[in-house]
C-alpha positions as CSV (number, residue, x, y, z in Angstrom):
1,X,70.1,156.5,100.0
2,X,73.4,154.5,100.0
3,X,73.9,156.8,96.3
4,X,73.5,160.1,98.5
5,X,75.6,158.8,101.2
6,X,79.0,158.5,98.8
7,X,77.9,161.6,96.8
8,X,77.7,164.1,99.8
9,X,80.2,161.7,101.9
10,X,77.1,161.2,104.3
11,X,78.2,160.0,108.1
12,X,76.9,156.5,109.2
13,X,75.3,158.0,111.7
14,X,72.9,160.7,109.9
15,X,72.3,157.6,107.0
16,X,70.6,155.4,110.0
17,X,69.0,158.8,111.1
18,X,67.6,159.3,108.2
19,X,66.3,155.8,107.6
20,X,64.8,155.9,111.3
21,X,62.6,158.7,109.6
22,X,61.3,157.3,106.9
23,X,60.9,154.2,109.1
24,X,58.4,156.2,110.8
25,X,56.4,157.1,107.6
26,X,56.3,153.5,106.5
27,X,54.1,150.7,107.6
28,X,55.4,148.3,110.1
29,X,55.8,145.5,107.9
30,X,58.3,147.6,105.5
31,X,61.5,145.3,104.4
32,X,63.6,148.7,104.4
33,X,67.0,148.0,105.8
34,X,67.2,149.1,109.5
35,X,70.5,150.3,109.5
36,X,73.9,150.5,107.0
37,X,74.8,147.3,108.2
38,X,72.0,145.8,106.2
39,X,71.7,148.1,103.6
40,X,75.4,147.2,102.5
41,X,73.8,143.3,102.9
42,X,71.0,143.7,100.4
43,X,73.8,145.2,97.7
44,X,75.6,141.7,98.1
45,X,72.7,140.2,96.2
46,X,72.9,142.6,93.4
47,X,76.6,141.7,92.4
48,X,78.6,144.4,93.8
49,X,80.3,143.2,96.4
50,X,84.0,144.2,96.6
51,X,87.2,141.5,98.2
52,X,89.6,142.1,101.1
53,X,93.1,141.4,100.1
54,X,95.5,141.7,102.6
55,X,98.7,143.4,101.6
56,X,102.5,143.4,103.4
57,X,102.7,146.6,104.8
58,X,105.9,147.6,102.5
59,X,103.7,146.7,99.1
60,X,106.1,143.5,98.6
61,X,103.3,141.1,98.3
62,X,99.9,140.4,98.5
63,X,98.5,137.6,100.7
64,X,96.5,136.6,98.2
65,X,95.8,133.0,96.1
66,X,98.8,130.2,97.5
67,X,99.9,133.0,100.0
68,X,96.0,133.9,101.9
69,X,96.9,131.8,105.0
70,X,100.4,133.1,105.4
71,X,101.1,135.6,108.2
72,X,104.2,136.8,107.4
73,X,105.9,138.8,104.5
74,X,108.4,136.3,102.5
75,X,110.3,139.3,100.9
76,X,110.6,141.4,104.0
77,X,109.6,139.1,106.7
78,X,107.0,142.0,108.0
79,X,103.5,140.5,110.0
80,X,101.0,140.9,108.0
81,X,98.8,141.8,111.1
82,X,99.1,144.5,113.5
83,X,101.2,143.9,117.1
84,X,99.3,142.2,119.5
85,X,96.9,140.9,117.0
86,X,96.2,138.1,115.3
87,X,93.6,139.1,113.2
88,X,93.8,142.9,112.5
89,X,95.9,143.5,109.4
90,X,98.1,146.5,108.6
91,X,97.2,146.9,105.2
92,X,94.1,146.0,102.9
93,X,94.0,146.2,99.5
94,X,90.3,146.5,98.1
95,X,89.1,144.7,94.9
96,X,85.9,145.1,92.7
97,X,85.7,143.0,89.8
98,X,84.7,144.1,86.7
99,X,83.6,140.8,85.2
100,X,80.2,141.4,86.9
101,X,79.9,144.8,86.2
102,X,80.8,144.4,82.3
103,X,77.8,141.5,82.3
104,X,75.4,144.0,84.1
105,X,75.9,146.6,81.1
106,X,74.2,143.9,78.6
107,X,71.4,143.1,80.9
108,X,70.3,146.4,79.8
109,X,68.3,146.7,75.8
110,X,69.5,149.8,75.5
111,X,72.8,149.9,76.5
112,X,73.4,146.5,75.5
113,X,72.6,147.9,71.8
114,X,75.0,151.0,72.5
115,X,78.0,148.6,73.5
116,X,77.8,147.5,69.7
117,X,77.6,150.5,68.1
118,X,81.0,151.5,67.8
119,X,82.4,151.6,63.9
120,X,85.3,153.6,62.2
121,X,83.6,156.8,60.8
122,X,82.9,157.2,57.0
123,X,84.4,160.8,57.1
124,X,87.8,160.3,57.3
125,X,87.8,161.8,60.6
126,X,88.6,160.7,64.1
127,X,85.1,160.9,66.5
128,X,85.9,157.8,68.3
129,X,88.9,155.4,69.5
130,X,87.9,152.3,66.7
131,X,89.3,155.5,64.1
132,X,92.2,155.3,65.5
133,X,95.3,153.1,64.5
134,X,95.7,151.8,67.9
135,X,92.4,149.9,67.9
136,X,92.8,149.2,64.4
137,X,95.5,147.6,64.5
138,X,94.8,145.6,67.4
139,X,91.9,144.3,65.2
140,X,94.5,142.8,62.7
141,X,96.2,141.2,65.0
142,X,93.6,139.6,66.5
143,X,90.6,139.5,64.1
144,X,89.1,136.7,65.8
145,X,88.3,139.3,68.9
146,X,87.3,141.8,66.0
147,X,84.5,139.3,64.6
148,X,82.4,140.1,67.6
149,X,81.5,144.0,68.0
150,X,80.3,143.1,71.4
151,X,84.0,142.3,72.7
152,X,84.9,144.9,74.9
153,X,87.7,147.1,75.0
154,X,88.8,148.5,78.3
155,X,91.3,151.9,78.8
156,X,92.7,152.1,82.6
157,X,93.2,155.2,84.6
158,X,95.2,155.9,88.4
159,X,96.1,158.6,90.0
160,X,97.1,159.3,93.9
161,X,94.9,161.6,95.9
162,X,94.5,162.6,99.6
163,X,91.5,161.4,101.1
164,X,91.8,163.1,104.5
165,X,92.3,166.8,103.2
166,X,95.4,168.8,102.9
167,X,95.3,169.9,106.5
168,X,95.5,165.8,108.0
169,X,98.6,163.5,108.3
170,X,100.4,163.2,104.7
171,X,98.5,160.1,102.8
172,X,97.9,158.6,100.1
173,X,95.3,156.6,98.4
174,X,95.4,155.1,94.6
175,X,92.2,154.3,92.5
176,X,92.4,152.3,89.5
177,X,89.5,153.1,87.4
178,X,88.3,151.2,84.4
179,X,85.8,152.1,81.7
180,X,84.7,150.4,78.7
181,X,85.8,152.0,74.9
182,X,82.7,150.1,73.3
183,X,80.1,153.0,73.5
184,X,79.5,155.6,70.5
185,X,80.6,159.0,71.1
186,X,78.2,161.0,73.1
187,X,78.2,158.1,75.9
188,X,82.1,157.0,76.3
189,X,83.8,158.2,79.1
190,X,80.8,159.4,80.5
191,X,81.1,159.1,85.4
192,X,78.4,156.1,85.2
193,X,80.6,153.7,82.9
194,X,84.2,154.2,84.7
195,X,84.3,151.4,86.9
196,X,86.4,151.8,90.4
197,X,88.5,148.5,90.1
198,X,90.8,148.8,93.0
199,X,91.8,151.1,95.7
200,X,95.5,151.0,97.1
201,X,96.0,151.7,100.4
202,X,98.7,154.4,101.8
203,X,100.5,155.9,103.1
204,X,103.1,155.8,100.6
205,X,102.7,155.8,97.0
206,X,103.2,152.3,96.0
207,X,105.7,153.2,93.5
208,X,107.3,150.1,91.2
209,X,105.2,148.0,93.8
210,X,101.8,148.6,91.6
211,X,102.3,145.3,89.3
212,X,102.2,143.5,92.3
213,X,98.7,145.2,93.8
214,X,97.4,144.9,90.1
215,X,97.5,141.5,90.0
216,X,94.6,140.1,90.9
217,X,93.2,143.0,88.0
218,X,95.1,141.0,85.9
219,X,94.2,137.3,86.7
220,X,90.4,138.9,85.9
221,X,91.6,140.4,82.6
222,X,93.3,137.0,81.8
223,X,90.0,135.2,82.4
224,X,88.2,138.2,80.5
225,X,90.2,137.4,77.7
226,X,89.2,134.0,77.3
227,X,85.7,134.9,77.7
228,X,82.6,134.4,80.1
229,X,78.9,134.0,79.5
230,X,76.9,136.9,79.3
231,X,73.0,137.3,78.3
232,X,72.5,139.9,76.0
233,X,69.2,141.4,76.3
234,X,68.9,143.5,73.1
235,X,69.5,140.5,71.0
236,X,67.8,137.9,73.7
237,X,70.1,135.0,73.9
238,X,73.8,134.7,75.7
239,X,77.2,134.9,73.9
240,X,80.6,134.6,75.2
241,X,81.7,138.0,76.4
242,X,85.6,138.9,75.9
243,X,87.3,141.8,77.5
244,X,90.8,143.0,76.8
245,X,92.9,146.0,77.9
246,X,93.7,148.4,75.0
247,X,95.5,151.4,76.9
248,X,96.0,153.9,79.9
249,X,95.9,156.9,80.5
250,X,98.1,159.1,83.6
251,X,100.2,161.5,84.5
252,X,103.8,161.4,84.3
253,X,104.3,160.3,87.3
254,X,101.7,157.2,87.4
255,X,102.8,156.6,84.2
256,X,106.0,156.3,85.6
257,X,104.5,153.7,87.9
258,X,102.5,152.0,85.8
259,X,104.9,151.4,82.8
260,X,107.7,150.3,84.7
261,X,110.2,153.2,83.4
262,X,111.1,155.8,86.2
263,X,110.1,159.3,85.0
264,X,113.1,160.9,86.5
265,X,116.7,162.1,85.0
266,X,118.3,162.1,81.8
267,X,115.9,159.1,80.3
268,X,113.0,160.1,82.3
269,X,111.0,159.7,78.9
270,X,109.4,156.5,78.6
271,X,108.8,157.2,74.6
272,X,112.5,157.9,73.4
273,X,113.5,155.5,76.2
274,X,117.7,155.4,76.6
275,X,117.9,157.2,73.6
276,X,117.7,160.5,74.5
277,X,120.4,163.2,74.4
278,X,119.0,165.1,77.8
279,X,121.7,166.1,80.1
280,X,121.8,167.7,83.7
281,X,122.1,171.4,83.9
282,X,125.9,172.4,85.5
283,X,124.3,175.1,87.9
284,X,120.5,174.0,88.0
285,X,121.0,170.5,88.7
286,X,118.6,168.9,86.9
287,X,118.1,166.9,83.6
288,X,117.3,169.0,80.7
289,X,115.9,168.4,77.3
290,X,117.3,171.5,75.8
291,X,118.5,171.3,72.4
292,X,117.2,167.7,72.0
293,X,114.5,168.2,69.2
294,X,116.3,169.1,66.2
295,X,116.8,165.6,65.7
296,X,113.2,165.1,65.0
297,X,113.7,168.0,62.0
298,X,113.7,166.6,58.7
299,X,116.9,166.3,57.6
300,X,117.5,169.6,55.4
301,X,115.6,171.5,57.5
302,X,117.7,175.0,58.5
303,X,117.1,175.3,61.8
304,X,120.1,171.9,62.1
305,X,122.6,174.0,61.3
306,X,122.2,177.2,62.8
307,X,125.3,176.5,64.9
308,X,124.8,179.0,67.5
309,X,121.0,179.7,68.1
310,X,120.5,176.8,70.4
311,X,123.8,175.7,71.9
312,X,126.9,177.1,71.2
313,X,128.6,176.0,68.2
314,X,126.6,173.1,67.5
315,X,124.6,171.7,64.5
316,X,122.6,168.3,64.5
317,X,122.9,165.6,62.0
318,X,121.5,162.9,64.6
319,X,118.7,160.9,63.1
320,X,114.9,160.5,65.8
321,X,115.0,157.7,68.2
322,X,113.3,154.8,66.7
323,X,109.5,153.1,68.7
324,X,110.7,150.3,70.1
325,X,107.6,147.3,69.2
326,X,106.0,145.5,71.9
327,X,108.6,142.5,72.0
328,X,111.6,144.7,71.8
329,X,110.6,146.9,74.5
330,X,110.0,143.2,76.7
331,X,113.3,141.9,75.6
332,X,115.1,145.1,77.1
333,X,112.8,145.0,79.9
334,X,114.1,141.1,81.0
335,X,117.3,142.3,80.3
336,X,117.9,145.7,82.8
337,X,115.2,144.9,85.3
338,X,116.8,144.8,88.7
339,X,120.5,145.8,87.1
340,X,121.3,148.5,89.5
341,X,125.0,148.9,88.3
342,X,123.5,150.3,84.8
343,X,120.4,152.2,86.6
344,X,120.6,155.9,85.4
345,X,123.4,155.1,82.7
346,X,121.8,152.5,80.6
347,X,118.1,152.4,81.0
348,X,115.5,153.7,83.8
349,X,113.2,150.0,83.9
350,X,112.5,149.4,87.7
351,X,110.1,146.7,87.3
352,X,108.0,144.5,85.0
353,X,104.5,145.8,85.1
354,X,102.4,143.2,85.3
355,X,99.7,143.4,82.5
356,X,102.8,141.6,80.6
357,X,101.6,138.7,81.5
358,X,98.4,139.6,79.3
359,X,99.0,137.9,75.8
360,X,98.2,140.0,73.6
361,X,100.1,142.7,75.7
362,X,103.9,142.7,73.0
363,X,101.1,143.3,70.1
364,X,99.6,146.5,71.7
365,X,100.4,149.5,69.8
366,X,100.2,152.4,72.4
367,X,100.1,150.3,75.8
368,X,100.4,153.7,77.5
369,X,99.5,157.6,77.2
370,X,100.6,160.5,78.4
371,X,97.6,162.5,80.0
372,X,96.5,165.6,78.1
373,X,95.5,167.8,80.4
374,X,98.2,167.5,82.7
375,X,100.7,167.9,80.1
376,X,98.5,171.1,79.4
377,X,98.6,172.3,82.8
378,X,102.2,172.1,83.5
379,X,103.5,173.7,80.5
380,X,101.0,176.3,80.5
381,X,101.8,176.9,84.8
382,X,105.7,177.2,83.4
383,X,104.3,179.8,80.6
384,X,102.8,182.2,83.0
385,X,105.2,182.2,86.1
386,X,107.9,182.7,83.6
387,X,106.5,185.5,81.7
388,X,105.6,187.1,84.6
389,X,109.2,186.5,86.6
390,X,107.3,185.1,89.3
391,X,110.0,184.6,92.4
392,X,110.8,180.8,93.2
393,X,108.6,180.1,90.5
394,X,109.9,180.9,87.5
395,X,112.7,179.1,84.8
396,X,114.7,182.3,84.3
397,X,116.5,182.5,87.7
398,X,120.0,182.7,88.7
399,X,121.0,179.4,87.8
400,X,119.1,179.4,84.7
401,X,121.4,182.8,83.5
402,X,124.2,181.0,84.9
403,X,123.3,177.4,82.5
404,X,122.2,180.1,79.7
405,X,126.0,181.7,79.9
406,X,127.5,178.0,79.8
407,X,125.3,176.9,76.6
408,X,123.8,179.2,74.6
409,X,125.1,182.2,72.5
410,X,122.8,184.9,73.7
411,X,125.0,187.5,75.5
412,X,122.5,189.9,75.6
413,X,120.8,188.1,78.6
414,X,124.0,187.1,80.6
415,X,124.3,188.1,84.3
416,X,126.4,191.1,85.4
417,X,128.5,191.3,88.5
418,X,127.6,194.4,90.3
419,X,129.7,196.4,93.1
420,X,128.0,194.6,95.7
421,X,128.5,191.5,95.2
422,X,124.7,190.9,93.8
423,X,124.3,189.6,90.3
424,X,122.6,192.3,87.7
425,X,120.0,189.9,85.6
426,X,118.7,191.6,82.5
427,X,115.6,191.7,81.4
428,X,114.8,188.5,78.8
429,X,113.0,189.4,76.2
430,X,109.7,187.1,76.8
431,X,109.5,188.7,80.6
432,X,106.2,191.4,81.1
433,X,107.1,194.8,82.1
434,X,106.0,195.4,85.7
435,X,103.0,198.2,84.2
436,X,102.1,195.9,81.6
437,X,101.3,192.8,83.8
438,X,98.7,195.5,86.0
439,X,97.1,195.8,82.6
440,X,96.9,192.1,81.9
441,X,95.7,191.0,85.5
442,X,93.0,194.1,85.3
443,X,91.5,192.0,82.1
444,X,91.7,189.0,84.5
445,X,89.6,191.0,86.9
446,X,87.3,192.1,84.0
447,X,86.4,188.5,82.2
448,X,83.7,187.0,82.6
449,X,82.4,183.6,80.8
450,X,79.2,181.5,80.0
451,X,77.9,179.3,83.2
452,X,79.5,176.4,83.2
453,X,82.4,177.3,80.6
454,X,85.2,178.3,83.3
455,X,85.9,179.0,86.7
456,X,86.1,182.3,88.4
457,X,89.6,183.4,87.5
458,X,88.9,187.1,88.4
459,X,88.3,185.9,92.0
460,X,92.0,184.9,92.5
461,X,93.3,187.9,90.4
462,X,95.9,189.7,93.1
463,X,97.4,193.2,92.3
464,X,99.6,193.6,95.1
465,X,101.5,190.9,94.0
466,X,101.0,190.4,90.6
467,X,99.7,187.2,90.8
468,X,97.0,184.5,90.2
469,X,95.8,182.0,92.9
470,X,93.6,179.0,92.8
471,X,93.9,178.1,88.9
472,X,93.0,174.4,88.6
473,X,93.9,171.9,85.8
474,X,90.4,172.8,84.0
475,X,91.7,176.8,84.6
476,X,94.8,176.4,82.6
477,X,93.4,174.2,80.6
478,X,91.1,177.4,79.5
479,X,93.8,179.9,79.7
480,X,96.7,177.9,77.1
481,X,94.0,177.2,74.7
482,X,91.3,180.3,74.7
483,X,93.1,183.5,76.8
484,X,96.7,183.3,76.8
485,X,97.2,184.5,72.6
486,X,94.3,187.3,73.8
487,X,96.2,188.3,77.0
488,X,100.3,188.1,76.2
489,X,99.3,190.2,72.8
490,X,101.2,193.1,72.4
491,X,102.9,193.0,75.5
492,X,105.4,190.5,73.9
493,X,107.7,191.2,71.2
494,X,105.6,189.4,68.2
495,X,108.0,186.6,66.9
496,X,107.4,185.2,70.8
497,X,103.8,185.8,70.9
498,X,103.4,184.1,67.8
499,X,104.7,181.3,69.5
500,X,102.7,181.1,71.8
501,X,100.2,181.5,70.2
502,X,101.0,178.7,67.8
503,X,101.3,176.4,71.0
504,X,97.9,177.3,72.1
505,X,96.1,175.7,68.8
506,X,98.1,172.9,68.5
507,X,96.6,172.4,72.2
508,X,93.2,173.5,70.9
509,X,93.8,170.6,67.9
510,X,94.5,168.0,69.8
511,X,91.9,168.4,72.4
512,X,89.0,168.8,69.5
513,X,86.1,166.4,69.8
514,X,87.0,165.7,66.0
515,X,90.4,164.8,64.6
516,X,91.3,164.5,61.0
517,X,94.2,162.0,60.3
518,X,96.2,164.1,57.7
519,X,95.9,167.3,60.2
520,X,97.5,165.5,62.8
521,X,100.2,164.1,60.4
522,X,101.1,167.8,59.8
523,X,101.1,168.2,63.6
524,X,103.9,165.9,64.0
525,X,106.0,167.8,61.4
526,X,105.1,171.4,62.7
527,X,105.3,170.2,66.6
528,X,109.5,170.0,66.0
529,X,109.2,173.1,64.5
530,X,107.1,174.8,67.6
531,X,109.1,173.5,70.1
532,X,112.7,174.4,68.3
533,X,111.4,177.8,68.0
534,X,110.6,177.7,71.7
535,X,114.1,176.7,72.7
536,X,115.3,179.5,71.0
537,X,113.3,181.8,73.1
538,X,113.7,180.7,76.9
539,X,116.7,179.6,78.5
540,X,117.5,175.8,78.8
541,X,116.6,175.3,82.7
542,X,112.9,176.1,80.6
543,X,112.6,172.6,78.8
544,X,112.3,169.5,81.2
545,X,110.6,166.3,80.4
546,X,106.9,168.4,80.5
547,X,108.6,170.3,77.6
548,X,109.6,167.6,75.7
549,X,106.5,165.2,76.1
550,X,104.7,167.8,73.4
551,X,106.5,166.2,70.9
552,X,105.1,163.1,71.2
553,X,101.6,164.8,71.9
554,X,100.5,164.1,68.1
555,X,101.5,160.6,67.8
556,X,99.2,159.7,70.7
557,X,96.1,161.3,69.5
């Protein structure tokens, strides 16, 4: 019942209606919880209770540990309760441990004998995080972790959502979910193994303040990492049970958040770090990765020294940004952290995140990850609206002629001055024909897929305005890797629809439930390549950090 309750978001008052009607069926002596009150009671037994932490109302600190009995913020000197109370507080931060949960997994035969089952594949493919060089190398830095297959590896995921609806007061809440990396295949990831660890209260995002609402995540994963007792019931005895984080996974903003590097301006990549060579756009007004992937070319390849088909009179000898290591990454951390003269010029850091404190944190070879489908679902969202010159939504406006006039060598798309006063903007070349577009969103209308493959598309299809509404992650998601070479073919000149169309499988590769390692090898190489030949199609106000994450896309997987 308590199940049904979160699943259908049940009221308190129709749960205790509902158990007053089965009271009535049952004997009189039944031990069935009278109300939710008790129900929540008997869970307490079972291990799942969660902790109150109180929390400054500005994020600054938790009253938590050495600091529970204090009433006052010592950073901001805020009350930690509300005004005229003593013991209401204005903030709670919400804490399930895992530690129990994690135990509770080997209780069970079965799943106790899954949790071991994870080993690198014998096919040279990648089914399964211990193939890839992340774990593995973990494993050879710490082999003594390694010895026991029952250890556990942990990924983290958060994210900010509105739990009132869009039509309430502007909030938001923060999950932090955890799941285990231990089970085979057909099992990880799966909604009944990703644990909710905490839930950050709003109504702000917390911003470089999540280190310091992680932490009491973190004093668990320190004591994980030494180990606790655990039975395990597929092999009947009781071992000592170690837990360690291996990664995360967000989008570019929580990563942002998380990582401790701010995802906005010229080094809003947390991957090339300070060494970037964005700049902000002279009309558009915005930081711009244009141009800033030949470097990554080998260094013979052609396209360095075509001098004007990416900005004007310019060829590229640079040499890729070098991965910064654990420790180096640390070291420049200490160093910048809280140096606002060099903020924006220097570095982006705004905080030490703190699963540093972990120890085997420096050693981690990809602490962070950029979130797939996201990444998908911007860049495909960017693809569309500026194919199809939707107003306020698309990257070849105005300003975007305007920047294209200032860098790039392609007068055959620069804006004319008419009579009036209005600016003449020709027609790009990757922009759909007013007829044309009819004929694309009447396939729209048309498609139909298997139950369960897709979403509805054709139900948001509008022909008045030549438009799409309602398209969802999973929607685009669909339409870059399955429909977009099938709908922009032949209504694009072919050198751009091949493009495209090479973007959409190197989408389709990376999101494949099997991954061979010399495949994504060639990905890195031909990734430059894709995204050069992009920047040679749409103007620069096209490429921001989205744009430039696909680079990194193969490295990650």
């Amino acid at each position: 019942l308590v199940a049904l309750k979160a699943q259908y978001n049940m009221s308190i008052a129709h749960f205790e209606a509902n158990l007053e009607l089965i009271h009535e069926l049952l004997p009189p002596e039944s031990k069935l919880p009278k109300d939710f009150y008790q129900s929540k009671k008997l869970f307490e037994g079972l291990g799942m209770a969660y902790v109150k932490i109180d929390v400054c109302y500005n994020n600054c600190m938790l009253y938590y540990k050495d600091n529970e009995s204090e009433d006052k913020c010592d950073v901001c000197g805020t009350s930690c309760y509300e005004d005229g109370s003593s013991k209401v507080p204005r903030k709670v931060l919400r804490y399930l441990p895992i530690t129990d949960r994690l135990q509770r997994l080997y209780l069970h035969e079965h799943t106790a004998q899954l949790l071991r089952s994870h080993y690198p594949s014998k096919s040279g493919k990648m089914v399964h995080p211990c193939d890839g060089e992340a774990w593995q190398q973990f494993d050879k830095d710490f082999p003594d972790f390694k010895s026991d297959p029952r250890n556990v590896r942990l990924a983290f995921a958060t994210d900010g959502f509105t739990p009132f609806g869009l039509m309430a007061a502007p909030y938001s809440c923060w999950p932090v979910f955890v799941t285990p990396l231990n089970f085979p295949p057909c099992t990880i990831m799966k909604s009944e193994y990703i644990f909710l660890a905490l839930v950050i209260p709003g109504p702000e995002h917390p911003g470089k303040k999540l280190g310091i609402l992680m932490q009491p995540l973190v004093d668990e994963l320190m004591s994980l990492w030494e180990g606790v007792d655990t039975w395990d019931a597929s092999l009947k005895k009781t071992f000592k049970m170690r837990a360690a984080y291996l990664w995360s996974v967000h989008d570019f903003p929580a990563y942002g958040n998380f990582a401790g590097w701010s995802t906005h301006g010229r080094f809003a990549c947390p991957v090339c770090l300070c060494d970037t060579k964005a700049f902000t756009l002279r009309y558009g007004h915005k930081a711009c990765w244009f141009d800033c992937h030949r470097r990554f070319l080998p260094r013979g390849h052609q396209f360095r020294f075509q001098s004007n088909a990416f900005r004007k009179d310019t060829v590229v000898l640079d040499e890729p940004p070098r991965i910064l290591t654990g420790e180096e990454i640390y070291a420049q951390m200490s160093k910048f952290v809280g140096d606002t003269k060099t903020y924006g010029k220097l570095h982006n850091w705004t905080h030490v995140c703190g699963l540093w404190q972990l120890p085997y944190f420096p050693k981690l070879l990809l602490p962070h990850n950029i979130d797939m489908m996201h990444n998908e679902k911007n860049v495909a969202e960017v693809i569309w609206n500026t194919c199809f010159d939707v107003p306020d939504k698309t990257k070849d406006n105005v300003k975007a002629r305007k920047d294209l006039a200032d860098i790039c060598n392609r007068p055959s798309q620069h804006l004319k001055l008419k009579a009036n006063g209005k600016w003449d903007k020709p027609r790009a070349p990757f922009c759909i024909n007013k007829d044309d577009k009819q004929k694309i969103l009447k396939w729209f209308q048309e498609l139909k897929f298997p139950d369960g493959y897709a979403a509805n598309i054709r139900r948001g299809v509008n022909l008045l305005q030549r438009k799409i509404f309602g398209l969802k992650s999973h929607d685009y998601h669909i339409f870059m890797e399955r429909l977009l070479p099938v709908a922009f073919r032949g209504f694009l000149p072919h050198d751009i629809w091949l493009c495209l169309a090479e973007l959409s499988f190197l989408y389709r590769q990376l999101c494949a439930k099997e991954l061979r390692k010399d495949v994504i090898n060639s990905l890195e190489q031909q990734v430059v390549v894709l995204v050069c030949k992009l920047e040679k199609i749409f103007p620069p106000g096209f490429f921001n950090p989205i744009k430039h994450l696909i680079i990194h896309l193969p490295r990650e997987a």
